[in-house]
N, C-alpha and C positions, 0 to 999 in steps of 0.2 A: 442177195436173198430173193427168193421166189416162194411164191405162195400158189398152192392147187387146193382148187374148193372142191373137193371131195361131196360135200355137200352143204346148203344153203339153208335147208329148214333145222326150225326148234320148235319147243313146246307138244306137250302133249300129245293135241288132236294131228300135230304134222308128224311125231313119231308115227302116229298109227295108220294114216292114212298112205305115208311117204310121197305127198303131193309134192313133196321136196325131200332128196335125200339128207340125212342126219347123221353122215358119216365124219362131218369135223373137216378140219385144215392140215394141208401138209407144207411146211415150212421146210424147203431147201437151200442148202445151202451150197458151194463147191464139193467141201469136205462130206458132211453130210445130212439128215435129216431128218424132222421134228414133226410129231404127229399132235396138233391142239386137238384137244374133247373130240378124242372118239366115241362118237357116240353109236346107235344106234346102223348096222350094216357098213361100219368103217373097214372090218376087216376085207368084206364080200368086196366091197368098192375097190380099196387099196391094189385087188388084184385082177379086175376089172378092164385095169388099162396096162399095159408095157411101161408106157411112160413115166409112169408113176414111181417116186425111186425107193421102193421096198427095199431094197438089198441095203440101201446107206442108210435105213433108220435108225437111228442110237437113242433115241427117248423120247419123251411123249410128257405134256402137261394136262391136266385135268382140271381146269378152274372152279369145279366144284362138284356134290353130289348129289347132282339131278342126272337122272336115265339118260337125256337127251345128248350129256357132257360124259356121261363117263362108261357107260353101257360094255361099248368093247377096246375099252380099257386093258384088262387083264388079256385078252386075244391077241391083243397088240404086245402087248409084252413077252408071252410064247412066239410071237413071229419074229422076234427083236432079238430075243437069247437063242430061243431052240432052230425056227427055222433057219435064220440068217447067224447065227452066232455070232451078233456083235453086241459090245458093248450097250447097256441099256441104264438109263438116267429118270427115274422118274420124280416129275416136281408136282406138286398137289398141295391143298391148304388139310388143313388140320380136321374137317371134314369126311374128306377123301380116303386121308390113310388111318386116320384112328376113331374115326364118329366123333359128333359132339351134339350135345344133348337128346335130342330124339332121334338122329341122323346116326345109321351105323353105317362103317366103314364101306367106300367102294369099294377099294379092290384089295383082296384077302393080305395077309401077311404072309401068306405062302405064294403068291406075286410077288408080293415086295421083295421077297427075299430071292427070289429070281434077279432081281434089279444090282447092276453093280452098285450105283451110288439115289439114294433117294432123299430128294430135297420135299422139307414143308415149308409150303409159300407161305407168309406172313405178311403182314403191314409193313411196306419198310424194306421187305427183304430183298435182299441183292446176291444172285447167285450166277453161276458161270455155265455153260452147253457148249462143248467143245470151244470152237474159237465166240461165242455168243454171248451178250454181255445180257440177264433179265431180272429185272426189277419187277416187283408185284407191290399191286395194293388193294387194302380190302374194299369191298362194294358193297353195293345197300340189298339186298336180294332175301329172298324166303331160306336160303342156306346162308347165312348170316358169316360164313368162315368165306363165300366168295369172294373171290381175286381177280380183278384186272391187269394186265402187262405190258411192259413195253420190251421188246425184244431191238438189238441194237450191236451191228458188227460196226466195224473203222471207216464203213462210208454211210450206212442207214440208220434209221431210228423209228421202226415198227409200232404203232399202238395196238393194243386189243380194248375194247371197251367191252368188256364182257355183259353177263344179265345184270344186269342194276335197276334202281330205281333213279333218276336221275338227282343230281345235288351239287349245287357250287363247290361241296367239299370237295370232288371229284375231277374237278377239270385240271385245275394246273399241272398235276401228275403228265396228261398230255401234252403241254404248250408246245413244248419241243420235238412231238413227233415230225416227219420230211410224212406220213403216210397214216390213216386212221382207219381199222376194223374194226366197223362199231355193230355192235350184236343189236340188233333194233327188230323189236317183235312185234310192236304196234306200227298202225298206219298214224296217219294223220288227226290228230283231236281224238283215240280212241286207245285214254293210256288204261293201263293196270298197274295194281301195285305190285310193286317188285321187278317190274321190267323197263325199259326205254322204250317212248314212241318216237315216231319220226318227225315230229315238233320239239323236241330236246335236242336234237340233233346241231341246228343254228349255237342253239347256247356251250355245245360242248366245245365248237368249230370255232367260236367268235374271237378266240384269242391267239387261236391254233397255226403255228408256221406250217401243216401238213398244207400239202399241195395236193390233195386226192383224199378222198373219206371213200370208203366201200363198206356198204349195207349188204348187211348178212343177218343168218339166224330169223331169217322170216317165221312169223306166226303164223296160225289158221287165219285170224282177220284180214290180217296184211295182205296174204294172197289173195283173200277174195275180194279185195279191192282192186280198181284200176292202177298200176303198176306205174303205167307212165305218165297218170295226173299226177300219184305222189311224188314221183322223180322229179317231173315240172317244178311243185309247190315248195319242194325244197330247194331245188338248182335256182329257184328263187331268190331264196331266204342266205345263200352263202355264196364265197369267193370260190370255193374250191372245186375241186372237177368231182363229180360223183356217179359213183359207180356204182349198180345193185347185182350185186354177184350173182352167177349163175350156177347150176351143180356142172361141173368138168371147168370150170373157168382159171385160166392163169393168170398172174399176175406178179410182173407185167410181163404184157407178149397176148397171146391171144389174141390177136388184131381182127379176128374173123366175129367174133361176137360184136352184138350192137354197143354194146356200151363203152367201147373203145374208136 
């Protein structure tokens, strides 16, 4: 498995501003690949680079329905059936594809129905992406149906720590990740509700077999903090190698960015 950060910001004021792009992750694999929360200019990006492997994309997850995660969502889906004519898998929480409570639906039923097979992530749930094995679970966040995941072929075992607020309920879901993508919108001492700071990050990591955590989903705060005091203050705090993603970053490989 390979991972392309398409882009590295979240929230809000980084939609708007795109001090960081909010294009989402593309998850490749040999066979083919997985587009996480397109968000905002995922499609503009996706085509942006050669590299980039549009032609194998077969489906796309939406961890939930905030702008920042599901934005272009549906654009991805016309690129997946209409452009590429391939096979398309959409997985998304109950949020996503059908509203719940004040929250209406991201992406239309006339998407869906584009979609060959469409999963709703749950607590719990366990579902298949070509040769891909991912499990979800829900998270503490302002969209209350949000989903974190682990993604996991025959030699790796992926986390995503998606938006949450942080809670013991939450860690052991990880213990067993080899690798951690943890969506971290605060810096250091400067949490909000409903998101991860980068003081949660130790307590997520303290039990964790990953050998590598990589911060992503930067906020407005975040950014306008010193980047490499916070790096310092955590590389501190834990065993593991960590990474603060950049937008074009691969992983692994990339050898030419600093944080490798």
């Amino acid at each position: 498995m390979k991972l392309h950060f398409l882009g590295t910001g979240g929230g809000r004021y980084v939609t708007a501003s795109q001090k960081r792009k909010t294009a989402g992750i593309l998850l490749e694999t040999k066979e083919s690949a997985l587009h996480i929360d397109p968000g905002p200019g995922a499609l503009v990006n996706i085509n942006s680079n050669p590299d980039y492997p549009r032609e194998n994309l077969k489906g796309l997850i939406v961890s939930h329905s905030h702008l920042d995660h599901y934005n272009d969502a549906e654009t991805i889906i016309e690129l997946i059936t209409e452009s590429e004519n391939n096979f398309c898998q959409l997985m998304a929480p109950e949020s996503v594809l059908k509203g719940f409570s004040d929250i209406e639906s991201s992406v239309s039923r006339y998407h869906q129905n584009m979609c060959n097979n469409t999963e709703m992530l749950e607590n719990g749930e366990e579902t298949t992406f070509q040769q891909l094995e991912i499990k979800s679970q829900q998270m503490f966040h302002t969209d209350p149906k949000c989903v974190g995941f682990k993604v996991s072929d025959e030699e790796k075992k992926w986390g995503f720590w998606t938006d949450t607020q942080y809670s013991d309920e939450l860690v052991e879901f990880y213990e067993d990740c080899s690798v951690m993508v943890i969506y971290c919108s605060r810096p250091w001492k400067k949490p909000v509700k409903g998101h991860t700071s980068l003081d949660d990050v130790p307590k997520i990591l303290e039990n964790s077999k990953a050998s590598t955590a990589i911060i992503t989903h930067f906020g407005h705060k975040f950014l306008e903090s010193d980047l490499q005091k916070q790096k310092a203050l955590l590389q501190e705090q834990v065993s593991q190698k960590i990474i603060f993603a950049e937008d074009g970053m691969i992983f692994p490989g990339n050898r030419s960015l600093g944080n490798f």
